[in-house]
DSSP file (Angstrom, degrees, kcal/mol; ACC not computed):
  #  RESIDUE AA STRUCTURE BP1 BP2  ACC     N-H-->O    O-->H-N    N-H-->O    O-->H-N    TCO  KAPPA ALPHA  PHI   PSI    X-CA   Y-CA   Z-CA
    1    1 A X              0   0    0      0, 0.0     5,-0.1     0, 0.0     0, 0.0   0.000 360.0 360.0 360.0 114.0  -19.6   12.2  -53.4
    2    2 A X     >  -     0   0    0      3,-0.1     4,-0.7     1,-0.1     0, 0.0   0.034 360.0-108.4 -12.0 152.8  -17.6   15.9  -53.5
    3    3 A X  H >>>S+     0   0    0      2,-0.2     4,-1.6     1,-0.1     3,-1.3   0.967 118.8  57.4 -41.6 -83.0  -14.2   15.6  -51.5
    4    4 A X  H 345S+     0   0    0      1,-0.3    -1,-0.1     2,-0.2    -2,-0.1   0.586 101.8  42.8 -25.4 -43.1  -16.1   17.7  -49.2
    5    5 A X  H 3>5S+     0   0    0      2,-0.1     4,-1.5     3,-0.1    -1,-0.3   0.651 113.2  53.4 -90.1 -18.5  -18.9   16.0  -48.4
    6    6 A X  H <X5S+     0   0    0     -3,-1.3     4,-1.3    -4,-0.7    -2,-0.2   0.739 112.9  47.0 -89.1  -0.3  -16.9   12.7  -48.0
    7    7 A X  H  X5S+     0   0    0     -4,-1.6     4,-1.1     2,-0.2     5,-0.2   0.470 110.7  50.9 -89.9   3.2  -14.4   14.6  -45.4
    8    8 A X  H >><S+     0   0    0     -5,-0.8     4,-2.3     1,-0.2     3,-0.6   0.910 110.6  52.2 -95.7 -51.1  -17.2   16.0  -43.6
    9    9 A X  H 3X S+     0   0    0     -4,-1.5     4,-4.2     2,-0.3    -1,-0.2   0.864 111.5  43.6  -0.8 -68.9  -18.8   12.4  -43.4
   10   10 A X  H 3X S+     0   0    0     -4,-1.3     4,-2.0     1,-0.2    -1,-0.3   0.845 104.6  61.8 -90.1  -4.3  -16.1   10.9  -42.1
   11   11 A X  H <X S+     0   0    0     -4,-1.1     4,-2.3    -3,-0.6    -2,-0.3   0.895 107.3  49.0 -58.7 -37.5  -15.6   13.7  -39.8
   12   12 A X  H >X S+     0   0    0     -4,-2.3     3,-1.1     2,-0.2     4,-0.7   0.991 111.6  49.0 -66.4 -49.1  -19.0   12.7  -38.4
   13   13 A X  H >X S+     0   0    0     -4,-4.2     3,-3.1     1,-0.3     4,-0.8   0.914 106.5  59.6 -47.3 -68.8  -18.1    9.0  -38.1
   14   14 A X  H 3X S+     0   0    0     -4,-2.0     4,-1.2     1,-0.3    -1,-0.3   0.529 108.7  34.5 -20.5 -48.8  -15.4    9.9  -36.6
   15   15 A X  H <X S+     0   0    0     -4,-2.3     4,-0.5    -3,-1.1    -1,-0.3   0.245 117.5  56.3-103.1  26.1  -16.7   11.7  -33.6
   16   16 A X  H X< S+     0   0    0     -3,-3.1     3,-2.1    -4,-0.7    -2,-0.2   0.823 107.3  52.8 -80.0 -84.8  -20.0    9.0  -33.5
   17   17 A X  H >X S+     0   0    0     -4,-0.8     4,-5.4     1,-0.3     3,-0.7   0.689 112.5  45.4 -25.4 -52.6  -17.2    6.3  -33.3
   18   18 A X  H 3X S+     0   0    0     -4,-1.2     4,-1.0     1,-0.3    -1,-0.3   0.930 112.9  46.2 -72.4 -24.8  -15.7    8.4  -30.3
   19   19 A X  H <X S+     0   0    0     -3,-2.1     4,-0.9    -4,-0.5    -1,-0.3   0.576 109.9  56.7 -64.5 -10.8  -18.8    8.9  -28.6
   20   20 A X  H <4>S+     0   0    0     -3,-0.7     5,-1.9     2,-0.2     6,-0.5   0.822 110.4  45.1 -79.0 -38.9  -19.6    5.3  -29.1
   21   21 A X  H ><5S+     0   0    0     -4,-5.4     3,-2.2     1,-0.2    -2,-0.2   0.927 102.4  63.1 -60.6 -40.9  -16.6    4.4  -27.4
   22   22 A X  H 3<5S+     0   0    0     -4,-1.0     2,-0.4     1,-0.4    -1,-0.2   0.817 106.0  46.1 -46.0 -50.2  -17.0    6.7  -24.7
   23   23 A X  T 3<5S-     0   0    0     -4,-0.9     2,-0.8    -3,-0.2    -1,-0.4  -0.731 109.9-120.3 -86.6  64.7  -20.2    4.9  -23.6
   24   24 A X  T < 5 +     0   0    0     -3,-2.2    -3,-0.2    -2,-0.4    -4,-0.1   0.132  57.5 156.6  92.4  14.1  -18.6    1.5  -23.9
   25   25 A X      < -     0   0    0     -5,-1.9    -1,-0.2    -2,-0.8    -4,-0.1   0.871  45.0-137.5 -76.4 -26.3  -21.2    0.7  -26.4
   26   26 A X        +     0   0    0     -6,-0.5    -1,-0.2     1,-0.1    -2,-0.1   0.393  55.2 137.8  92.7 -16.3  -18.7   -2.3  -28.1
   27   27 A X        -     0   0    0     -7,-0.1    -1,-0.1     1,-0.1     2,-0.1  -0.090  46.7-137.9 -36.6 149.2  -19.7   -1.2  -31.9
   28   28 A X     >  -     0   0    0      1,-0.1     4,-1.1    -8,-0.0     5,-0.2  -0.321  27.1 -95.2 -77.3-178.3  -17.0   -1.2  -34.2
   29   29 A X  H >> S+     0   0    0     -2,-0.1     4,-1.9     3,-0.1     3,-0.9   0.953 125.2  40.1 -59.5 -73.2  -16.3    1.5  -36.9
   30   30 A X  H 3> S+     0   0    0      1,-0.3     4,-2.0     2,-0.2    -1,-0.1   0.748 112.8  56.4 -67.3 -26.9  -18.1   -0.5  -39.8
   31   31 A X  H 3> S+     0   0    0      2,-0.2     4,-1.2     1,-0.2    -1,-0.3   0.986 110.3  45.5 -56.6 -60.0  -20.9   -1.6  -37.4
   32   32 A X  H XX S+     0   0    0     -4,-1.1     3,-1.4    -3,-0.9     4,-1.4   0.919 112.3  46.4 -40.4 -60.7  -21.6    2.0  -36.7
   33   33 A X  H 3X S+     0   0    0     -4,-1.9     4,-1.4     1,-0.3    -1,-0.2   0.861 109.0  60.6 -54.9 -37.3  -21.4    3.4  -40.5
   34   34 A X  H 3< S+     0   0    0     -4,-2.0     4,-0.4     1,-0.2    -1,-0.3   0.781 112.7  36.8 -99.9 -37.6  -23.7    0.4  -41.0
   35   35 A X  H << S+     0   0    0     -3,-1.4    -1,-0.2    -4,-1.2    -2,-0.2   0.586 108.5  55.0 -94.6  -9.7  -26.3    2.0  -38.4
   36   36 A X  H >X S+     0   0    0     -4,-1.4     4,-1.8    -3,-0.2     3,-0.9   0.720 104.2  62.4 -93.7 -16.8  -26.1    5.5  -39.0
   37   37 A X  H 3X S+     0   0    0     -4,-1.4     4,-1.1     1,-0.3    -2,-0.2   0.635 109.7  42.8 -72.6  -6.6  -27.0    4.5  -42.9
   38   38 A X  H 34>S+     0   0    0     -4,-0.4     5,-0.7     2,-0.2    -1,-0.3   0.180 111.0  46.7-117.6  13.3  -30.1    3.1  -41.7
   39   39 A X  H X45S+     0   0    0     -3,-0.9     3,-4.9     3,-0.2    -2,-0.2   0.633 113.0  55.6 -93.6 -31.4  -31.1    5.6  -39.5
   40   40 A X  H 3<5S+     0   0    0     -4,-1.8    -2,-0.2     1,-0.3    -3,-0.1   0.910 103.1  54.2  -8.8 -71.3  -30.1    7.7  -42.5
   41   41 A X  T 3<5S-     0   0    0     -4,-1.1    -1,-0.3     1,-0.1    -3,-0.1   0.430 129.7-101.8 -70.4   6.7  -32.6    5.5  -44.5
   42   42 A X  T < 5 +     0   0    0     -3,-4.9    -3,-0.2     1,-0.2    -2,-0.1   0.630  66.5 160.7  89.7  11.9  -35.2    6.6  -42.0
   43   43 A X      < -     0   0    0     -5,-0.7    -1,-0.2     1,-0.2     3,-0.1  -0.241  58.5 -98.1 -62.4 139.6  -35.1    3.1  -39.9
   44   44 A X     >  -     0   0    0      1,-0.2     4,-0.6     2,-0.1    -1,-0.2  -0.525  39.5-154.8 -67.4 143.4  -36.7    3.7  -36.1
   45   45 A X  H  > S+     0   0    0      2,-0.1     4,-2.2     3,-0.1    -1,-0.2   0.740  97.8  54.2 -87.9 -34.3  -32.9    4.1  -34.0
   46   46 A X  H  > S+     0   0    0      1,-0.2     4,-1.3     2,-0.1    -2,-0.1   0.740 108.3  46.2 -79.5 -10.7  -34.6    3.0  -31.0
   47   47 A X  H  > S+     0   0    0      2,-0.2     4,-1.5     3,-0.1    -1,-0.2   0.933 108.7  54.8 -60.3 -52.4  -35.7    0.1  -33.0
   48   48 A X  H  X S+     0   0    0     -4,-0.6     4,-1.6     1,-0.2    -2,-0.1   0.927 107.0  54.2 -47.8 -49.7  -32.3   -0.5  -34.3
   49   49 A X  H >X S+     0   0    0     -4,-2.2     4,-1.4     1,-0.2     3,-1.0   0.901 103.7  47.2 -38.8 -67.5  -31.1   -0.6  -30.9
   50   50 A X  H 3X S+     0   0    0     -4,-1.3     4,-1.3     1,-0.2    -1,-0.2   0.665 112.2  53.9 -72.3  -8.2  -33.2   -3.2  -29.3
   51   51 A X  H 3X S+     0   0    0     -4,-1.5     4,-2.1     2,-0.2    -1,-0.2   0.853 113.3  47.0 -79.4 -36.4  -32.3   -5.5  -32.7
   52   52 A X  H XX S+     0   0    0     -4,-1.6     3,-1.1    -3,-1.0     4,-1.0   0.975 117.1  42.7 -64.5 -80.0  -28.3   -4.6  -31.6
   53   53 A X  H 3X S+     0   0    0     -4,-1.4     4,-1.5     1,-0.3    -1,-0.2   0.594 112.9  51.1 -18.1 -52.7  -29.1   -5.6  -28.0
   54   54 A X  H >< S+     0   0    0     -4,-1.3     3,-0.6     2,-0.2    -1,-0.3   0.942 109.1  50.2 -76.2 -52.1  -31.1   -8.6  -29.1
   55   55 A X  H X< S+     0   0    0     -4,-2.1     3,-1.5    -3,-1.1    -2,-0.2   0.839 111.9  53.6  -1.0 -74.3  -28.0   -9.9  -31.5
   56   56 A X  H 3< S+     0   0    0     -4,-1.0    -1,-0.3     1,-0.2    -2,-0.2   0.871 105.1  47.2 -49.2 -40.4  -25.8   -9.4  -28.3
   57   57 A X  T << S+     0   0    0     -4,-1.5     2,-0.3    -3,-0.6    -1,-0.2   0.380  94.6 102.0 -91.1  14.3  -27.9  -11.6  -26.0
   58   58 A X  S <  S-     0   0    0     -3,-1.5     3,-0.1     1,-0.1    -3,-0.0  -0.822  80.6-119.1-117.5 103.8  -28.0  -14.6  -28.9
   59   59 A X        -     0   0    0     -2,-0.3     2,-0.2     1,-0.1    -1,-0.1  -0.124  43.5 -89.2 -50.6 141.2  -25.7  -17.4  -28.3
   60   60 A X        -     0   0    0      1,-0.1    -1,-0.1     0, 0.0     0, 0.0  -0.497  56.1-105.2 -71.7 141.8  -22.9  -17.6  -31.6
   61   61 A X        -     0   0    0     -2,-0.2    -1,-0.1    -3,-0.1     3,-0.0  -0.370  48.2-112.3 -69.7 133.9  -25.4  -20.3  -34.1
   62   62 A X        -     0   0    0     -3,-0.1     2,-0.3     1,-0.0    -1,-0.1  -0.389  30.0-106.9 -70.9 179.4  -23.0  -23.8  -33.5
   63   63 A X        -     0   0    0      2,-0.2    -1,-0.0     1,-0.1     0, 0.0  -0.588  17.7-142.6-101.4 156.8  -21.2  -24.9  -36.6
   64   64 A X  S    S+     0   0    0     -2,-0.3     2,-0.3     2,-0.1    -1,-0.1   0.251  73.3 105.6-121.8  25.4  -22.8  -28.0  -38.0
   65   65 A X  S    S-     0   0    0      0, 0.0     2,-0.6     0, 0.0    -2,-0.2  -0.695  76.0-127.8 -60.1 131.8  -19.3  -29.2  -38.8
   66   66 A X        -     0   0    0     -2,-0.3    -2,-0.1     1,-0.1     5,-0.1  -0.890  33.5-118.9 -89.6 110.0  -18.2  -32.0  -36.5
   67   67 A X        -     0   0    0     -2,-0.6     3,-0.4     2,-0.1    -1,-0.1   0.151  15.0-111.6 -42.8-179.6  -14.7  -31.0  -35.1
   68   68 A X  S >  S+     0   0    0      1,-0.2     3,-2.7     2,-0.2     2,-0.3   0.991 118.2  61.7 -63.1 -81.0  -11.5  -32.7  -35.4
   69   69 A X  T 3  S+     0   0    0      1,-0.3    -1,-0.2     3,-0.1    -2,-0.1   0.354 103.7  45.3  29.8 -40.5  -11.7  -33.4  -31.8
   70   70 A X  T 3  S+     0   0    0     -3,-0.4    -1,-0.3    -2,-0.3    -2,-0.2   0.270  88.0 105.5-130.5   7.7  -15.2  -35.7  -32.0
   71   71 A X    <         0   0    0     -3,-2.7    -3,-0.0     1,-0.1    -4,-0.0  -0.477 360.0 360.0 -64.0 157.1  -14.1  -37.8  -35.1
   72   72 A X              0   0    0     -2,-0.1    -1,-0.1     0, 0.0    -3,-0.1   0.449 360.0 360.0-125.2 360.0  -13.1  -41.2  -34.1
């Protein structure tokens, strides 16, 4: 990628990121870059969306490690 086309890139991120922030959305930077290359890649956004959304409302997977804690 030209100099140019990677400042103008991260010029974009850059004001996605703020607008993301603005509406509270909770993305990170890389999360973001990670979704604008796949609407990039032609991926539905309102798909993408309800996938984010679904992610969020998904209890964190348990470890199937047994803590320290529950050893005897």
């Amino acid at each position: 990628m030209d100099p140019e086309a990677a400042r103008t890139a991260r010029e974009s991120l850059d004001l996605a990121f703020h607008m993301s922030n603005i509406l509270d959305t909770g993305l990170d930077r890389h999360t973001l870059s990670v979704l604008i290359a796949l609407c990039d890649m032609g991926l539905n956004p309102e798909a993408l969306a309800a996938v984010v959304k679904e992610l969020r409302r998904e209890p964190p997977a348990s470890s199937s490690m047994p803590t320290t804690s529950s050893i005897p």
